[in-house]
C-alpha positions as CSV (number, residue, x, y, z in Angstrom):
1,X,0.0,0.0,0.0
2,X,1.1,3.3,-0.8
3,X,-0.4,6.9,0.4
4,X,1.0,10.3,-0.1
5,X,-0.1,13.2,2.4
6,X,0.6,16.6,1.3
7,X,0.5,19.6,3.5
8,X,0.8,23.2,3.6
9,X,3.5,23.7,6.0
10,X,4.6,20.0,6.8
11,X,3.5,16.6,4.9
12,X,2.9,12.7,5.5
13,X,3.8,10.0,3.1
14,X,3.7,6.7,4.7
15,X,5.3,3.9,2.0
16,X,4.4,0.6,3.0
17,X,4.2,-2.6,1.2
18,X,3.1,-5.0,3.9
19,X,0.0,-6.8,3.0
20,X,-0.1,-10.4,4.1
21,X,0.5,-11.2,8.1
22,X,0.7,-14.6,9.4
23,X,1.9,-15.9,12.5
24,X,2.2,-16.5,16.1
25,X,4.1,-13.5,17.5
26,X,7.2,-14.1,19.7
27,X,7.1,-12.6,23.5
28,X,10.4,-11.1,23.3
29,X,10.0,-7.6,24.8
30,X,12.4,-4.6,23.6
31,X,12.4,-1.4,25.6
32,X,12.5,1.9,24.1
33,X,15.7,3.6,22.5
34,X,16.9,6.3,24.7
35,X,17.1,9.9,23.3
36,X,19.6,11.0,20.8
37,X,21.2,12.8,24.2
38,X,22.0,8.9,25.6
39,X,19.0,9.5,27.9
40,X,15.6,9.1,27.4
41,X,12.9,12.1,27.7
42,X,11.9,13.1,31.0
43,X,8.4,12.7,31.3
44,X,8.3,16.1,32.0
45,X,9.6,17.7,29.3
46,X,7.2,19.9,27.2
47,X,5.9,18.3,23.6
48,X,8.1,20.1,21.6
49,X,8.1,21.4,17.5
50,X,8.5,19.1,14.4
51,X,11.6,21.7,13.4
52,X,13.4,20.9,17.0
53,X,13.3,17.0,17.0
54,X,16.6,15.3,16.8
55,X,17.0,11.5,15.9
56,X,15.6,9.4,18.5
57,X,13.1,12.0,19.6
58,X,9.6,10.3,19.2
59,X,6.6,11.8,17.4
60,X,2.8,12.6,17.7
61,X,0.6,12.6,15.5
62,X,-2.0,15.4,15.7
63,X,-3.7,15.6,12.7
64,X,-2.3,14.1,9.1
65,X,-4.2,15.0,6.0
66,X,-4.4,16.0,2.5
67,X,-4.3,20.2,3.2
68,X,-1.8,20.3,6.4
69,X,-0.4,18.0,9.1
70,X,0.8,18.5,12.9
71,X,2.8,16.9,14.7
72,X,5.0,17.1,18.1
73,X,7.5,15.4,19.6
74,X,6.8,13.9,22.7
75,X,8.0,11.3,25.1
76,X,8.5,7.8,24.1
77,X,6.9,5.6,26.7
78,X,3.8,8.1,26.1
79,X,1.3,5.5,23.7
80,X,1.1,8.6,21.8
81,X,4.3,8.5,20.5
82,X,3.9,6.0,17.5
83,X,6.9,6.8,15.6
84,X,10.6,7.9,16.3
85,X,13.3,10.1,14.4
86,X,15.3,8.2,12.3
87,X,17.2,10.5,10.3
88,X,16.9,14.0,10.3
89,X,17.8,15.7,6.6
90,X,17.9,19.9,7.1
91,X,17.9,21.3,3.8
92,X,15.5,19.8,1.6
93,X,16.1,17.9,-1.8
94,X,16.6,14.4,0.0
95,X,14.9,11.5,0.7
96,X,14.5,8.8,3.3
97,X,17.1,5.8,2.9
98,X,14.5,3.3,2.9
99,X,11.0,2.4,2.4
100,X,9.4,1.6,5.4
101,X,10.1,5.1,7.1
102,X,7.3,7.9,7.3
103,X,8.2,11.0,6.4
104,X,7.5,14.5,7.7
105,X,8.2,17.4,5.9
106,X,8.4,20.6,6.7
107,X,9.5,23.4,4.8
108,X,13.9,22.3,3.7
109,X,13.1,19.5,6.7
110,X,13.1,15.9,6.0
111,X,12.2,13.9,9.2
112,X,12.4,9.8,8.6
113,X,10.5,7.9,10.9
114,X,10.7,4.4,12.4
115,X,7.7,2.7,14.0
116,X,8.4,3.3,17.7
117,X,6.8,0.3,19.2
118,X,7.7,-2.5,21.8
119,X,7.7,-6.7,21.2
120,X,4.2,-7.7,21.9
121,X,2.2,-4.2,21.2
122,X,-0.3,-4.4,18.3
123,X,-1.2,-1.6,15.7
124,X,-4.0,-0.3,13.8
125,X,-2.4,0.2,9.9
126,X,-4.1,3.1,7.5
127,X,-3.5,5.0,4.6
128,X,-2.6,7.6,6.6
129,X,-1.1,6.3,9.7
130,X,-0.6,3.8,12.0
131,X,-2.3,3.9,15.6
132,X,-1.7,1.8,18.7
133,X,-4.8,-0.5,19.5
134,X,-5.1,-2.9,22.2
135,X,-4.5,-6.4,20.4
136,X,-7.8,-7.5,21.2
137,X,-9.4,-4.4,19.6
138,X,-11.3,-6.1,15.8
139,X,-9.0,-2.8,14.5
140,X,-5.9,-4.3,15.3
141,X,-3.9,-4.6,12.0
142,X,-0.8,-6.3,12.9
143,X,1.1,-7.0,16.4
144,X,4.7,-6.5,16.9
145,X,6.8,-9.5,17.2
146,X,10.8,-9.5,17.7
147,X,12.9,-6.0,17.6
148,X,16.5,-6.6,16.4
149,X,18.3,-3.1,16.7
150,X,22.0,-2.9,14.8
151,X,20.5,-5.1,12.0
152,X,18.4,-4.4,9.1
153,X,17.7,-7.9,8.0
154,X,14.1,-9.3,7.5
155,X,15.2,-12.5,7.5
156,X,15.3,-12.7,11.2
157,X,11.6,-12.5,11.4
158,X,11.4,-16.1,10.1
159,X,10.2,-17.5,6.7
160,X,6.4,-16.8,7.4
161,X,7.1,-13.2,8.6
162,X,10.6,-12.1,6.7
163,X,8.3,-10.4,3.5
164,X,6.0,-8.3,6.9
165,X,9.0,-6.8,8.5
166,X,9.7,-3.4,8.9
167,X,13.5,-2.4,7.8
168,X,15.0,0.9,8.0
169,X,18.9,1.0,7.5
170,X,19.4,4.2,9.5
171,X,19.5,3.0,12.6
172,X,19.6,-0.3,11.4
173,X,16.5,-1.8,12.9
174,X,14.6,-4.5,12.1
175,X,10.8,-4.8,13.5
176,X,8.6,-7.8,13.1
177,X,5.2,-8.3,12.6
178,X,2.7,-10.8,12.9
179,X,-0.7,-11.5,12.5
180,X,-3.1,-10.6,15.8
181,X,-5.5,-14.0,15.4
């Protein structure tokens, strides 16, 4: 599936080719990143702007769309935060180095997102966006299996799950994802 958001001031396009999941998901559990920093975000600290996220910051959505988007970043253990800062490109003309990232533009900034998401936590897929669900919700898309940070290799989801995996080369992570029933 393939969607492209255009906004005024920022814009969404989520690339995703992930159709078929199938399998039972394995219990490992992988705890979030910490912040770019070395530390993750106090729980404290003030959402902040889409221009003053770094890499490893994690993202809100507010409101994607056709006309404008808004997003913030917030803390990562908030269920809010669905994605996380890959790569951050100031100065426009680029792209993301991979296909599974969702990107956020904003004027010359190119934000890259990975799914920010923990072993066992299940997801609501769109067009638009994904959501977190509770895995018994009938919207839950897809449920998040093993995390392998350091490698971006889908093979380590297994046969059954290797062509559902989430890839993104920069950080190299690799999420898997399985089916919720």
């Amino acid at each position: 599936m393939l969607a492209l958001l255009v906004a005024g001031l920022g814009g969404w396009a989520l690339t995703k080719d992930k159709d078929e999941i199938g399998a039972e998901p394995d219990k490992a559990t992988q705890a979030p990143a910490p912040h770019s920093s070395g530390h993750p975000r106090s729980a404290q600290e003030v959402p902040g702007v889409a221009a003053d996220a770094e890499v490893g910051d994690c993202i809100k959505v507010n409101k994607a769309g056709d006309t404008d988007a808004e997003v913030e970043t917030i803390d990562c253990a908030n269920a809010a935060a669905v994605y996380r800062v890959g790569v951050r490109v100031d100065g426009g003309g680029s792209k993301c180095p991979g296909e599974n990232y969702v990107t956020y533009t904003e004027g010359n900034l190119l934000l890259c997102l990975t799914l920010n998401a923990r072993s066992g936590e299940c997801f609501h897929e769109n067009d638009e966006q994904d959501t977190r669900v509770p895995c018994d919700s009938p919207e839950a898309s897809y449920q998040v299996g093993e995390i392998f940070e350091g490698t971006e290799d889908p093979t380590k989801c297994g046969e059954v799950d290797a062509d559902n995996a989430f890839t993104y080369p920069e950080p190299p992570l690799t999420i898997c994802r399985v089916a919720v029933r």
